[in-house]
N, C-alpha and C positions, 0 to 999 in steps of 0.2 A: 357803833354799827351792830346792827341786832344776827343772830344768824337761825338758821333756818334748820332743823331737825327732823328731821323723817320720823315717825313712829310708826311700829305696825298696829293696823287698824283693828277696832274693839271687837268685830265680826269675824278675824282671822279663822278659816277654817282648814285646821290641819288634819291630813290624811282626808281631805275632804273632795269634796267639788272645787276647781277652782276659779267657774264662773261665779261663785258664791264671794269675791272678793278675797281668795286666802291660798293656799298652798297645797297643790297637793303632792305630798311627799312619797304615798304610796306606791308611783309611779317609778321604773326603776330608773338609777342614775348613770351618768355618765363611769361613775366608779364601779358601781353594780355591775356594769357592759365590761369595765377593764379586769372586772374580777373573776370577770367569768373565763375571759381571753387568759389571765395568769392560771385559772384552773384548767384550762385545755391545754396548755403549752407543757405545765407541768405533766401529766398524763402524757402527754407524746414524747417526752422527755425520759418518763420511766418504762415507756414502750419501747423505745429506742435498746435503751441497758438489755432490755429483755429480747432482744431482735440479733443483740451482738453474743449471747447466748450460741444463738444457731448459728453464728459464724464462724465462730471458735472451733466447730467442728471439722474445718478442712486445715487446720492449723498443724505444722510440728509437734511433736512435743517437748521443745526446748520454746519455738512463739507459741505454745498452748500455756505453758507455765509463767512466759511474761506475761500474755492477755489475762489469767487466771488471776496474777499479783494485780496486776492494773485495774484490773473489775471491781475485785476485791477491796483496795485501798476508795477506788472511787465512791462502791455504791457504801463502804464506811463516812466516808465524808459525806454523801448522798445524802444521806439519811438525816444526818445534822442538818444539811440545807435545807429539807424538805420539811423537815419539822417546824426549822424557825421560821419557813416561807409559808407553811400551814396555820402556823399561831400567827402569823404578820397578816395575813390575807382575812383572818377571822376576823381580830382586831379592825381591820378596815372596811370588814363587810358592815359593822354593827360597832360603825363610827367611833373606836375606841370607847365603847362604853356611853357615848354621848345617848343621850335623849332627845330628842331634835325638836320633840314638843317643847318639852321644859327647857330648852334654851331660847325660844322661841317666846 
């Protein structure tokens, strides 16, 4: 029994037109739309830290020296997160490095 293989066609035009029988990639993606949503979320995120700034100020100063440790230890771990979710987000803006022509 024989089977049956798709190939893509000899005319393939990538970043193209894609009435022209081909792909057009330039166009953005569904990841492109979620990456943008993880770049807003993050931003509200470190507006937020900065919001609880001006909060702190009707605080004691025995709960000013907790919220102090607490901000503190946070935006140090913060920072780690955002970094590896900075480099994570770049990586998947620009496909881990893929080509999309040349794999194509």
């Amino acid at each position: 029994m024989a089977e049956t293989i798709l190939v893509l066609p000899k005319n393939l035009a990538i970043d193209g037109d894609s009435s022209k029988n081909g792909l057009a990639l330039s166009a953005p993606t569904v990841f492109d739309v979620f990456d943008t949503h993880i770049a807003s979320v993050n931003k509200l995120r470190r507006d937020l830290m900065n919001e609880l700034d001006y909060a702190r100020e009707s605080l004691s100063d025995s709960g000013l020296a907790n919220v102090n440790s607490l901000l503190f230890q946070t935006r140090f771990l913060g920072r780690y997160w955002d970094d590896f979710h900075d480099s994570f987000d770049e990586w998947r803006r620009t496909n881990g490095g893929c080509d999309q022509g040349q794999a194509l």
